[in-house]
C-alpha atoms as an extended CHARMM CRD file, in Angstrom:
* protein
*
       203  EXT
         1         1  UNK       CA            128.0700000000      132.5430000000       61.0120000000  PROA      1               0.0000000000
         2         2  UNK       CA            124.2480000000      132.9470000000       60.4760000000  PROA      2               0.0000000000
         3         3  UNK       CA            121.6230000000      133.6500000000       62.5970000000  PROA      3               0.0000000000
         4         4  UNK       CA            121.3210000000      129.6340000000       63.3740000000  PROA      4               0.0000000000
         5         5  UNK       CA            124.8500000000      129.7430000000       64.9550000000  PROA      5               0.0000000000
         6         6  UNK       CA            125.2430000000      127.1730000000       67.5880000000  PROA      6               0.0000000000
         7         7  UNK       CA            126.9270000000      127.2020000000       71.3010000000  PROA      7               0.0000000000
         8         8  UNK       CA            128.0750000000      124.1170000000       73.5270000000  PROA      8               0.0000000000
         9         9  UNK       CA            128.4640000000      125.9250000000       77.2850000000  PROA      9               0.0000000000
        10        10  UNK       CA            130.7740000000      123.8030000000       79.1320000000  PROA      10              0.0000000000
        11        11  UNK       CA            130.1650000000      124.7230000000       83.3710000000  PROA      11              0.0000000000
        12        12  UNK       CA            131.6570000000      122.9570000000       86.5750000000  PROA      12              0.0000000000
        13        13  UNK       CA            129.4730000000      125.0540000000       89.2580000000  PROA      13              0.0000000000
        14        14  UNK       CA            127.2960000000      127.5810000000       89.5250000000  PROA      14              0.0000000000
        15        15  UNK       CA            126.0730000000      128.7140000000       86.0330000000  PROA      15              0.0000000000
        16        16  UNK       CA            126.4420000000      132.6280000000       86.4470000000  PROA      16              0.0000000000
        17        17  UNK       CA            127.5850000000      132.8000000000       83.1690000000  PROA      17              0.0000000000
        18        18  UNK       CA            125.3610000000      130.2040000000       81.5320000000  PROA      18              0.0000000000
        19        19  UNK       CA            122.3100000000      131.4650000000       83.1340000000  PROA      19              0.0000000000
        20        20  UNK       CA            123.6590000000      135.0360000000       81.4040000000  PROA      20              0.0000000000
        21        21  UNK       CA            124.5930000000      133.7730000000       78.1340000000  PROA      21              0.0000000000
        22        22  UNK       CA            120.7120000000      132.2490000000       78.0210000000  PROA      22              0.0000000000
        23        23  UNK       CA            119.3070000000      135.1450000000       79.1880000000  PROA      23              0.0000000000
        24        24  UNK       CA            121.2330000000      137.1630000000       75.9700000000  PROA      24              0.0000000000
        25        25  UNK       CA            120.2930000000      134.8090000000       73.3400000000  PROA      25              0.0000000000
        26        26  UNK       CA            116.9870000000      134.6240000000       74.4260000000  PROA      26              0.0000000000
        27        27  UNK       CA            116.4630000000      138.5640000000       74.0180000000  PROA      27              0.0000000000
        28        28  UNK       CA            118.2700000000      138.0410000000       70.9140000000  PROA      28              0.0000000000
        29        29  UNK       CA            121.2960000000      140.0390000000       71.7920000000  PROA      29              0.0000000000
        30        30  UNK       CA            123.3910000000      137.5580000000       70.6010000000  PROA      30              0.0000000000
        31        31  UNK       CA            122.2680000000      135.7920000000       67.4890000000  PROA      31              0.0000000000
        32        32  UNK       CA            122.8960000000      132.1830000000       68.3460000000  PROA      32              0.0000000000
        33        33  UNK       CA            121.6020000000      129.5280000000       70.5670000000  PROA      33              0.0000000000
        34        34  UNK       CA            122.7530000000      127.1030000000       72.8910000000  PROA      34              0.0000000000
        35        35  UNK       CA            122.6400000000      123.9790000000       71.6400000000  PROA      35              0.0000000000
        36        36  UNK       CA            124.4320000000      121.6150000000       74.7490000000  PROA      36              0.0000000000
        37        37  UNK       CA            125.3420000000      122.2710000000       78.2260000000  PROA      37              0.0000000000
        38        38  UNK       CA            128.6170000000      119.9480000000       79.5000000000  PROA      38              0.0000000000
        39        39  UNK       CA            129.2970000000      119.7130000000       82.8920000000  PROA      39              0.0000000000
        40        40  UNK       CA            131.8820000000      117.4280000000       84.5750000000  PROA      40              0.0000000000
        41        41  UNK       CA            130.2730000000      117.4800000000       87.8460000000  PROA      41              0.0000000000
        42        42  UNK       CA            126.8840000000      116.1230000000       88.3610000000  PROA      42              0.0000000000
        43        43  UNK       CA            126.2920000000      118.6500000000       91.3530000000  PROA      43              0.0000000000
        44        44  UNK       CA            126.5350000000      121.5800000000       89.1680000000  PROA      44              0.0000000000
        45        45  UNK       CA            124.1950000000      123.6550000000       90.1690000000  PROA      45              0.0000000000
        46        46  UNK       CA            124.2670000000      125.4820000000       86.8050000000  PROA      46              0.0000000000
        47        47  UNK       CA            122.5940000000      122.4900000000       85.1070000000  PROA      47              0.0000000000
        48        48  UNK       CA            118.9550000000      123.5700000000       86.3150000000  PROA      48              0.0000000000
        49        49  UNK       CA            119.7970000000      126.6610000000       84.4820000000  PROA      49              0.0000000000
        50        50  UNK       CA            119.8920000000      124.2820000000       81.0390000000  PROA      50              0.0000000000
        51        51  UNK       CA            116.7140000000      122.4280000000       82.3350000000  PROA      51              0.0000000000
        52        52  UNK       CA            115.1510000000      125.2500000000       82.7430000000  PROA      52              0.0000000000
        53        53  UNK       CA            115.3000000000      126.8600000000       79.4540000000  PROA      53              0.0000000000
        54        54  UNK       CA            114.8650000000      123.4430000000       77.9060000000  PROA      54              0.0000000000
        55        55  UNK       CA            118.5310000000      122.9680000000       76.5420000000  PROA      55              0.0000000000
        56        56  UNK       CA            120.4360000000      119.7160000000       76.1910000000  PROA      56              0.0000000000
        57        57  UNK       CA            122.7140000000      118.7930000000       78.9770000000  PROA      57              0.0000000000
        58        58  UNK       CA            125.7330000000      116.1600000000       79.5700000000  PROA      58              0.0000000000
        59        59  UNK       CA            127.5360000000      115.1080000000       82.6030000000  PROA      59              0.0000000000
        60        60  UNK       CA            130.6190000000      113.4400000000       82.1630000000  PROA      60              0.0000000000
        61        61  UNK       CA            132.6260000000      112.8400000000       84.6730000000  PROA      61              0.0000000000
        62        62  UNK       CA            136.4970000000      113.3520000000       84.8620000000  PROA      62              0.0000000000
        63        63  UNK       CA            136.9090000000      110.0640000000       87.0840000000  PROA      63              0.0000000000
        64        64  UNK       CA            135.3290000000      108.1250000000       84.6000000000  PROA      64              0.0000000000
        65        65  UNK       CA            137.9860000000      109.1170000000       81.7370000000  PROA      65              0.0000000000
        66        66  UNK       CA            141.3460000000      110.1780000000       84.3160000000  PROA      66              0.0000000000
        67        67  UNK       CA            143.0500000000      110.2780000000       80.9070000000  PROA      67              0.0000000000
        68        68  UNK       CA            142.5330000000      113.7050000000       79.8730000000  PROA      68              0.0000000000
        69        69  UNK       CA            142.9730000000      113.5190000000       75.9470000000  PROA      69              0.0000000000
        70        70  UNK       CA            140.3240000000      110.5860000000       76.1770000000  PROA      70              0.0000000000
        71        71  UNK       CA            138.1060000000      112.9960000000       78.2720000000  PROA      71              0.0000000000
        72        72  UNK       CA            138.5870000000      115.6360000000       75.6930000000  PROA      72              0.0000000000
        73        73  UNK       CA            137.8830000000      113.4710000000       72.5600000000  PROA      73              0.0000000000
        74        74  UNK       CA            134.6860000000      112.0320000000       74.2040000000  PROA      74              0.0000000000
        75        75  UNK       CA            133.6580000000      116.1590000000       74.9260000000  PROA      75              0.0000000000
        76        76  UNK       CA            134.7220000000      116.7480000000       71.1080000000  PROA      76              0.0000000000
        77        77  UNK       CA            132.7550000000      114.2070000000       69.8340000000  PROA      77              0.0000000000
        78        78  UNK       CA            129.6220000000      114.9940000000       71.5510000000  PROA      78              0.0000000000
        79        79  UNK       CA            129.9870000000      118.7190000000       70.4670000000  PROA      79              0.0000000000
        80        80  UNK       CA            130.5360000000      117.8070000000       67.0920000000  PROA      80              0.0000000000
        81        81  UNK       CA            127.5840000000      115.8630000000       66.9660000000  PROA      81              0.0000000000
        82        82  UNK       CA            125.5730000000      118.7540000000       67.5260000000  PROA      82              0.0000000000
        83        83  UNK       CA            127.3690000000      121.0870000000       64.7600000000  PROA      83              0.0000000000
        84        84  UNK       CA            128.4480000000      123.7960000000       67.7310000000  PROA      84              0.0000000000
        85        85  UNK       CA            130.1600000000      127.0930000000       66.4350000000  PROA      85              0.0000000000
        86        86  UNK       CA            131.5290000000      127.8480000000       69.2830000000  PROA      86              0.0000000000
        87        87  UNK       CA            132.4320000000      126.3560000000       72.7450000000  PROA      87              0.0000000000
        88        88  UNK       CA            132.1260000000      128.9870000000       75.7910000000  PROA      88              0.0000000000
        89        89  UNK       CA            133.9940000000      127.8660000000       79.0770000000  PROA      89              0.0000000000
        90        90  UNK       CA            131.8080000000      129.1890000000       81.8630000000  PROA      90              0.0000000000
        91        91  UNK       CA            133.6920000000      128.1790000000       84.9960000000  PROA      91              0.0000000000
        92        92  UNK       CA            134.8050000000      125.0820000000       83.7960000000  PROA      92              0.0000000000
        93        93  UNK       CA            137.3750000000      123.8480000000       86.0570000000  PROA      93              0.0000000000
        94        94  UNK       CA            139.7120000000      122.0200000000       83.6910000000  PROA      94              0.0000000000
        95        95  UNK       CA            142.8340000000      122.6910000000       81.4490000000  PROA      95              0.0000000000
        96        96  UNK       CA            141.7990000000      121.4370000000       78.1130000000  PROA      96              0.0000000000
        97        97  UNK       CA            144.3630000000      119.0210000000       75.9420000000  PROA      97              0.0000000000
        98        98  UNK       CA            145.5470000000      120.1200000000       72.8210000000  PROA      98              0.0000000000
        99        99  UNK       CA            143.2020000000      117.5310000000       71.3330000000  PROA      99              0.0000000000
       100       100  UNK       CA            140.2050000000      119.5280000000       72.5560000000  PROA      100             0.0000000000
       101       101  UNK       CA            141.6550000000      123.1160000000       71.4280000000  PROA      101             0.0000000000
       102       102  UNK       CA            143.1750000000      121.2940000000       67.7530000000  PROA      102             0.0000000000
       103       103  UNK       CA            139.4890000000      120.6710000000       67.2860000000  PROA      103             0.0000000000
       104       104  UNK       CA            138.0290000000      123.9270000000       67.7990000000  PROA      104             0.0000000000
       105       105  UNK       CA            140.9840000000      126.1270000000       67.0820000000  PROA      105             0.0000000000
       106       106  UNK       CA            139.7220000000      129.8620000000       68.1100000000  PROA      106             0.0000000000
       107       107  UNK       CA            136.5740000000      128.6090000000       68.5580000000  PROA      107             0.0000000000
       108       108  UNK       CA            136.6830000000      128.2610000000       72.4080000000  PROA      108             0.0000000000
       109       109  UNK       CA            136.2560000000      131.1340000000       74.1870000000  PROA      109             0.0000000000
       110       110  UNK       CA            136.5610000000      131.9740000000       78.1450000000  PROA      110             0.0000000000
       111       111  UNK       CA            136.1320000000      134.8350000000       80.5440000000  PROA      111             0.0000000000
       112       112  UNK       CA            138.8220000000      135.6710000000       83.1150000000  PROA      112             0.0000000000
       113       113  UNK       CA            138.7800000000      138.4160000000       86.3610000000  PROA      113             0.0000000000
       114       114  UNK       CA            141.8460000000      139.9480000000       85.8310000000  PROA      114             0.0000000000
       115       115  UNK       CA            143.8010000000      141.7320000000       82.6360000000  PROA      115             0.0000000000
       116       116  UNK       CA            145.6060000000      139.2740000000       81.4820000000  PROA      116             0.0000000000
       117       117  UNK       CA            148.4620000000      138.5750000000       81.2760000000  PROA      117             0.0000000000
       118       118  UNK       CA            148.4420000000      139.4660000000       84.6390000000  PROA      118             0.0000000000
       119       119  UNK       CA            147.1250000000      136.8410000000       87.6580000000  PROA      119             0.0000000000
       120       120  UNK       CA            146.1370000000      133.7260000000       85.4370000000  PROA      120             0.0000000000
       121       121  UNK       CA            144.8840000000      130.8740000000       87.5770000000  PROA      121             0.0000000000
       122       122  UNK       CA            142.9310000000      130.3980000000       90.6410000000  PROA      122             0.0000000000
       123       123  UNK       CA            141.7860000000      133.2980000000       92.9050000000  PROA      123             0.0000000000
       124       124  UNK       CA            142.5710000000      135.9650000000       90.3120000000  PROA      124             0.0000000000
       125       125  UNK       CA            140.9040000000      138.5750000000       92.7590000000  PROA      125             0.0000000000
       126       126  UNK       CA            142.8540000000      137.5650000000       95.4990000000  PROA      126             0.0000000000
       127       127  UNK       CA            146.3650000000      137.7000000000       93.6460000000  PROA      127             0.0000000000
       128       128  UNK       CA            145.6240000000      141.1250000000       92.3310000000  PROA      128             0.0000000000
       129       129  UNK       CA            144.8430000000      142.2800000000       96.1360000000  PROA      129             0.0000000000
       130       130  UNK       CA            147.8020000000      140.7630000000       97.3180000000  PROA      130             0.0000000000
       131       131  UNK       CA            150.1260000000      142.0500000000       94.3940000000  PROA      131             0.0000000000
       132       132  UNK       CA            148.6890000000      145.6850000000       95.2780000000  PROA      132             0.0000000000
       133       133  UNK       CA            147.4340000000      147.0910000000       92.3220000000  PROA      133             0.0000000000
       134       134  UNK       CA            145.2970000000      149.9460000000       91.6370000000  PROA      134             0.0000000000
       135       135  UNK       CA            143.3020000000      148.6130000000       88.5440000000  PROA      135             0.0000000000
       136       136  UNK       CA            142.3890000000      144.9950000000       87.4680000000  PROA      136             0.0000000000
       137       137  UNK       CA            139.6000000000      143.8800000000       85.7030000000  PROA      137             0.0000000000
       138       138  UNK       CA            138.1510000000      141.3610000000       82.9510000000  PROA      138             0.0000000000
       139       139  UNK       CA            139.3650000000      139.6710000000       80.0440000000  PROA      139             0.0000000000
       140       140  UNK       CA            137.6770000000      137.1820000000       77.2640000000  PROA      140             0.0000000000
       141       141  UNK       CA            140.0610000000      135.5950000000       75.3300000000  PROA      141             0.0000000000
       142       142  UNK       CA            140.3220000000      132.6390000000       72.5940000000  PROA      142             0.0000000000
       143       143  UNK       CA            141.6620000000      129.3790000000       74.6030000000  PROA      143             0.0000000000
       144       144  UNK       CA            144.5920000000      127.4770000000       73.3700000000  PROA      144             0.0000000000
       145       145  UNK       CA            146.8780000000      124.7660000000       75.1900000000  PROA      145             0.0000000000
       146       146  UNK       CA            148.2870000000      127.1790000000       78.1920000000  PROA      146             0.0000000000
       147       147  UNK       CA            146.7890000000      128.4720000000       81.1560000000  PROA      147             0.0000000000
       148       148  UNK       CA            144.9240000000      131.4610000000       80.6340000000  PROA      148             0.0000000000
       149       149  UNK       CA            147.3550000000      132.2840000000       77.9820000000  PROA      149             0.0000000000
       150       150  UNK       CA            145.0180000000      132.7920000000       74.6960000000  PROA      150             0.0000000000
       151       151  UNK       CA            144.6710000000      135.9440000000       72.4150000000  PROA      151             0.0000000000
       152       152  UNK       CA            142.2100000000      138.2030000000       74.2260000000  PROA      152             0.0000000000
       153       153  UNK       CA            139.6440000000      139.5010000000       72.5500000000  PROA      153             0.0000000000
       154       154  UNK       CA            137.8740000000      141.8550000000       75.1910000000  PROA      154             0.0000000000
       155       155  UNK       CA            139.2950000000      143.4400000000       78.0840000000  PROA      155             0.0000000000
       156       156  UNK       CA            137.3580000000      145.8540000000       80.8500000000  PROA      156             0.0000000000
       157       157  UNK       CA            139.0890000000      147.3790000000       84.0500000000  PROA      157             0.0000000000
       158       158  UNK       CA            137.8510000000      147.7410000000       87.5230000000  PROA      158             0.0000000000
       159       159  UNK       CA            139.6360000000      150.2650000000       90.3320000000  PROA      159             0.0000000000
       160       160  UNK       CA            140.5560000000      148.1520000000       93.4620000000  PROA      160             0.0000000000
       161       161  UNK       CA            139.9000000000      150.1370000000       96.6560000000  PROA      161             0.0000000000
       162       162  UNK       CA            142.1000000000      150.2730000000       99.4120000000  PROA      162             0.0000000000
       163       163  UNK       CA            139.6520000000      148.5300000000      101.4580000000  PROA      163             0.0000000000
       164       164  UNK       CA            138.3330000000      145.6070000000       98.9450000000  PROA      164             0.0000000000
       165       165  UNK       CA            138.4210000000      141.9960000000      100.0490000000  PROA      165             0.0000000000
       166       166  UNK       CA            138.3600000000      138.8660000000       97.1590000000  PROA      166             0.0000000000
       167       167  UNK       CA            134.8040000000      138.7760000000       97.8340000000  PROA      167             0.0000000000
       168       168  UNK       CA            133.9560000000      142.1840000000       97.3540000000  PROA      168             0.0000000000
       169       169  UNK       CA            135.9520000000      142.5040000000       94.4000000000  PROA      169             0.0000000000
       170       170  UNK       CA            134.8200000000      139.1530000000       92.3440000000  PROA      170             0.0000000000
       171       171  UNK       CA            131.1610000000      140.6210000000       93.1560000000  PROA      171             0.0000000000
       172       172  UNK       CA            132.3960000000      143.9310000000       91.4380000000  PROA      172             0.0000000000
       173       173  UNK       CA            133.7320000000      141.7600000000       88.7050000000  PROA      173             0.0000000000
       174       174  UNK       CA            130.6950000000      139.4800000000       88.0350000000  PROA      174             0.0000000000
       175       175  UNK       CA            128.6140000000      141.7310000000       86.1470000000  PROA      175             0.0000000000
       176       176  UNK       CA            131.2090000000      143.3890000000       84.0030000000  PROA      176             0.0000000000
       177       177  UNK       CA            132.6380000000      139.8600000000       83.2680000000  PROA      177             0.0000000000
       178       178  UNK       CA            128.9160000000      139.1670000000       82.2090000000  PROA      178             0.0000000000
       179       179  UNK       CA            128.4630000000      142.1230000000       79.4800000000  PROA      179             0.0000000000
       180       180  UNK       CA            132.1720000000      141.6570000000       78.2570000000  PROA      180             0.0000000000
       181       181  UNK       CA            131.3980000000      137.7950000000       77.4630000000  PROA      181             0.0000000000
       182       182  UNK       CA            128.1950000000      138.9480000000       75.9710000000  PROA      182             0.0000000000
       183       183  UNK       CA            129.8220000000      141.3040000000       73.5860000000  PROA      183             0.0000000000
       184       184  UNK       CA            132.8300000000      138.6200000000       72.7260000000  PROA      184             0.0000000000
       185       185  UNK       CA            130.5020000000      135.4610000000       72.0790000000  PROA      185             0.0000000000
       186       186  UNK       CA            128.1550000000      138.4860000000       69.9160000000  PROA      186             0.0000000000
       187       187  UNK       CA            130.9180000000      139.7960000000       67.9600000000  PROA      187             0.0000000000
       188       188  UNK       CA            131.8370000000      135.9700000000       67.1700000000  PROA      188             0.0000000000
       189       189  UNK       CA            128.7770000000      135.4140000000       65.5560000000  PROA      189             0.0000000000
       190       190  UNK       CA            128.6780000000      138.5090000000       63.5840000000  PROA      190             0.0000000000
       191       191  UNK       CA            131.6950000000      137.4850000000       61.8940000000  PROA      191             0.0000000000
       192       192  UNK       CA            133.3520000000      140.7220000000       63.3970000000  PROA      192             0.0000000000
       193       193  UNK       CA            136.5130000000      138.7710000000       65.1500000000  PROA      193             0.0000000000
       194       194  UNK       CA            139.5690000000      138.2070000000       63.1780000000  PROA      194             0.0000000000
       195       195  UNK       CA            142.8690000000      136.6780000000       64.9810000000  PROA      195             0.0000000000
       196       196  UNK       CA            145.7990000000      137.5140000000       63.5310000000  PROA      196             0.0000000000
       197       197  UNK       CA            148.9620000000      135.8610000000       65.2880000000  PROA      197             0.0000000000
       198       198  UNK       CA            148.6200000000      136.6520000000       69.0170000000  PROA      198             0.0000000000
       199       199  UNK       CA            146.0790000000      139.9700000000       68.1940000000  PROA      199             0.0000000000
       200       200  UNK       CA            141.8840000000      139.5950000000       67.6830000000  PROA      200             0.0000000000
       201       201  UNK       CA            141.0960000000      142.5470000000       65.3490000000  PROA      201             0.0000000000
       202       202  UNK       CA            137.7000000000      143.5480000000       65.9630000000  PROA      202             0.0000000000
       203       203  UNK       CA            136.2570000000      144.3490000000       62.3360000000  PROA      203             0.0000000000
C-alpha cells in the first residue's frame, strides 16, 4: 500500500472508533485516509463524526435490502467504487455474508473486547465477568464468514478486578481497544501483515 491507501469505516452507533481512527490519520499515524463512512442506521450518532471531518458518508438501511447477500453486494459495490484498501468494522452490528468477505478477503478488519477465542458475541465484558476470569482483554483480527472467528492480528490483555462491573470494564477496554486498532489498520498499510493459514505474521 502507499501513502494514498484508502479506508471505508463501516459504524452502527456511536463512532468511538471512527472518531479514533480520524483522529490517527489525521496526525498521520496511520498513513491512509478514510475515504467512506457506511452506516446501516440513520441514527448513528457516529455519522457527525464523518461530517465533521468532511468524509463521505452512506446510510443504507438493512430493512430496505432484508436479504443479506443483496445488502452486502450493494455495500461492496459502493466500496469498490471508491478503490478502498481496507474495510474497518467499527461497531457494526451485522454478520457479513460470504459475498461481502469473498470480496475483500483479509481486507476487513474488526476490533473485539475479549482474547479471542474466548467470549465472541454480544456483551463480551459481561461473559468474561460471569465466566470468572482473571485476565481478558482486546483483540483485532481479519473477518471472515464466522462470528468473531478470523485470524487475529493484535491482541492486548486487561486484569479483571474482583469488584469490576460490564461497565467498568468496557470503559477499561475502550482505550486499549483504540491504540490496538490503531496499530493493526497501521501495520496494514505498511505492508507489515502477512496471513499465513489461520496465523498474521507481523513482518
Amino acid at each position: 500500500m502507499q501513502d494514498s491507501g484508502r479506508i471505508a469505516v463501516l459504524i452502527s452507533g456511536r463512532g468511538s472508533h471512527l472518531k479514533n481512527l480520524i483522529q490517527c490519520c489525521a496526525r498521520d499515524q496511520i498513513p491512509a485516509q478514510i475515504a467512506v463512512v457506511v452506516s446501516n442506521n440513520a441514527e448513528a450518532p457516529g455519522l457527525q463524526y464523518a461530517r465533521q471531518a468532511g468524509i463521505e458518508s452512506f446510510v443504507l438501511s438493512h430493512k430496505e435490502l432484508p436479504v443479506r447477500e443483496e445488502y452486502d453486494a450493494r455495500i461492496v459495490e459502493t466500496l469498490r467504487a471508491r478503490n478502498v484498501d481496507l474495510v474497518c468494522l467499527a461497531g457494526f452490528m451485522r454478520l457479513l455474508s460470504g459475498v461481502f468477505v469473498r470480496a475483500f478477503s483479509m481486507r476487513i478488519m474488526n476490533v473485539h473486547p475479549a482474547l479471542l477465542p474466548a467470549f465472541p458475541g454480544l456483551h463480551a465484558q459481561r461473559q468474561a465477568i460471569e465466566h470468572g476470569v482473571k485476565v481478558t482483554g482486546v483483540t483485532v483480527h481479519f473477518v471472515d464468514e464466522g462470528l468473531d472467528s478470523g485470524p487475529i492480528i493484535l491482541q492486548r490483555t486487561v486484569e479483571v478486578r474482583n469488584d469490576d462491573t460490564e461497565e467498568s470494564l468496557s470503559e477499561r477496554l475502550l482505550p486499549i481497544e483504540h491504540q490496538t486498532y490503531a496499530e493493526a489498520v497501521r501495520l496494514f498499510f505498511e505492508n507489515r501483515l502477512k496471513v499465513q493459514g489461520r496465523k498474521v505474521m507481523i513482518l
